[in-house]
Steps between C-alpha positions, in 0.01 A plus 500: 500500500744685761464871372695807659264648668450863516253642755471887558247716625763662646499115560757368475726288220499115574742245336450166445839264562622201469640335796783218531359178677555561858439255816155361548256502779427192626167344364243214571644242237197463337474837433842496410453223193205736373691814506781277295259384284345856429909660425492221260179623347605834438760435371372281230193755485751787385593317209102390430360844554830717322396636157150435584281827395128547651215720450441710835210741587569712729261731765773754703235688775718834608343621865159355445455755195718534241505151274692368175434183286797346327505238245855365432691259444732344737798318400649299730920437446742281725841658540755301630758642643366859570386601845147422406475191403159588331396780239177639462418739225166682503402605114215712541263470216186719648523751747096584634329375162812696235753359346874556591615693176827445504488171590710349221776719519507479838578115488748586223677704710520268810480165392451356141767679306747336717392211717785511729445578853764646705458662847425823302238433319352269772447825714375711235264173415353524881473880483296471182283212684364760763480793235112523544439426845296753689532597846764723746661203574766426220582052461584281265508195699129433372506176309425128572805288579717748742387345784626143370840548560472486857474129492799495303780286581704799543283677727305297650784448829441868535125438642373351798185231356188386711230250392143684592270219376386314199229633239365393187527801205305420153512121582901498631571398803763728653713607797438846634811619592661817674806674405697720700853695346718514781829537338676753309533623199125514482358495144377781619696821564435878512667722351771536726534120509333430824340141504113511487424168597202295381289252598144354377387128394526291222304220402681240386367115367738272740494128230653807231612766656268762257428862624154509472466839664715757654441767784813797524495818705797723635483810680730822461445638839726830418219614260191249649463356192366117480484265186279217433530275173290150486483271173347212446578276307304174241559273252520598119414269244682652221823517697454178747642747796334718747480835407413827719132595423455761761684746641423785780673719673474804772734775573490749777636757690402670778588864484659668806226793652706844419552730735472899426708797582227568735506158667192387330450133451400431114388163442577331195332230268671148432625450170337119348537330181271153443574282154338237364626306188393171319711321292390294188629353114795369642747398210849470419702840383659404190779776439775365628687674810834478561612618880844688496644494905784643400404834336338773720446728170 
């Protein structure tokens, strides 16, 4: 999923966009026909993985003290047609050990009464997502498939690709590729639009073109913040598809030193935020969705 993303600390706001194919770098061939292939693969995997709903546990570490367990569920929507192409929707269940009382209504309000998403309700869907994370930093770009759509047909001209090496993960046999965004709009942005380019590495299975594993970071200079998302990525029985199974994440920001009336130099702590979630019970969401691009209320 391609949330907005909203970081703050004073951080700043980041957007996530979708960009119009643009020209392409030139690549080796091969790697070429494997970056093809894997376009192809998501794709196809949008329409697999959309209205798939999974069981996540989830460890959020706030600077090395402060900690929160979540158990949700995570619902997984394609949108076609919206500037995310994917939609993840985090329903808390358990929040440290309690359960969310007003859970049900909750999902009455957002989602079941009327199981038509417009651009509205998809933002007030991601707010909801990050409603119990911890931490001075303030996201919602946490969940397992944003980092996919940067092998997107779509995008994919907009970054610069670089095979590192082969290497086998859980019995595949993959490529272990670099990615570097070098063209704007990033899918990235702050919130005065300026591009915060990424870059990272994928792992990609060349014969199918299956994302085994993904590596993302971007840094917001401006506010010296730096993200870092990896997934991997197995096979599920159930669902014949990989699925994520494991998600973590940093965020940081350096804080500036402050400076007194008096000229003395304060120095000030960095602000961190570690996650860890597992994903499990993978099954099909059977309410069905209907996606509205034409309503924003």
């Amino acid at each position: 999923m391609m949330n907005a993303a909203r970081m703050s600390v004073l951080v700043a706001v980041t957007t996530i966009a979708s960009a119009p194919p643009l020209s392409s770098a030139t690549q080796d061939p091969a790697l070429e026909t494997v970056l093809t292939r894997a376009a192809d693969y998501v794709d196809r995997y949008q329409t697999k993985l959309g209205s798939v709903v999974a069981e996540e546990h989830y460890l959020q570490i706030a600077d090395g003290r402060v900690t929160r367990r979540l158990v949700s569920d995570l619902l997984v929507l394609r949108t076609p047609g919206l500037e995310e192409p994917w939609l993840a929707f985090r329903d808390v269940i358990e929040v440290d050990g309690k359960q969310v009382e007003d859970r049900q209504q909750r999902l009455e309000d957002l989602f079941l009464q009327s199981p038509r998403i417009t651009e509205s309700l998809r933002r007030r869907l991601v707010i909801e997502s990050a409603r119990f994370n911890i931490g001075a930093i303030t996201r919602n770009v946490n969940v397992p498939t944003m980092a996919l759509q940067i092998l997107s047909a779509a995008d994919q001209p907009r970054f610069v690709f670089r095979k590192k090496g082969e290497k086998q993960i859980a019995e595949i046999d993959t490529w272990e590729i670099d990615f570097q965004e070098t063209e704007p709009p990033a899918l990235i942005t702050d919130g005065n639009g300026n591009n915060l380019f990424s870059r990272g590495k994928v792992w990609i299975e060349p014969t199918s073109g299956r994302v085994i594993e993904t590596d993302f970071r971007t840094e917001d200079e401006a506010v010296r913040l730096k993200i870092e998302l990896r997934v991997a990525y197995r096979p599920d029985k159930t669902l014949d598809i990989l699925v994520p199974t494991k998600m973590t994440e940093r965020y940081s920001v350096r804080l500036r030193p402050l400076t007194t009336p008096d000229q003395q130099i304060l120095t000030r702590r960095n602000i961190e935020v570690d996650g860890e979630a597992t994903y499990s019970n993978f099954r099909r969401f059977l309410v069905e969705v209907e996606i509205d691009i034409g309503s924003r209320h």
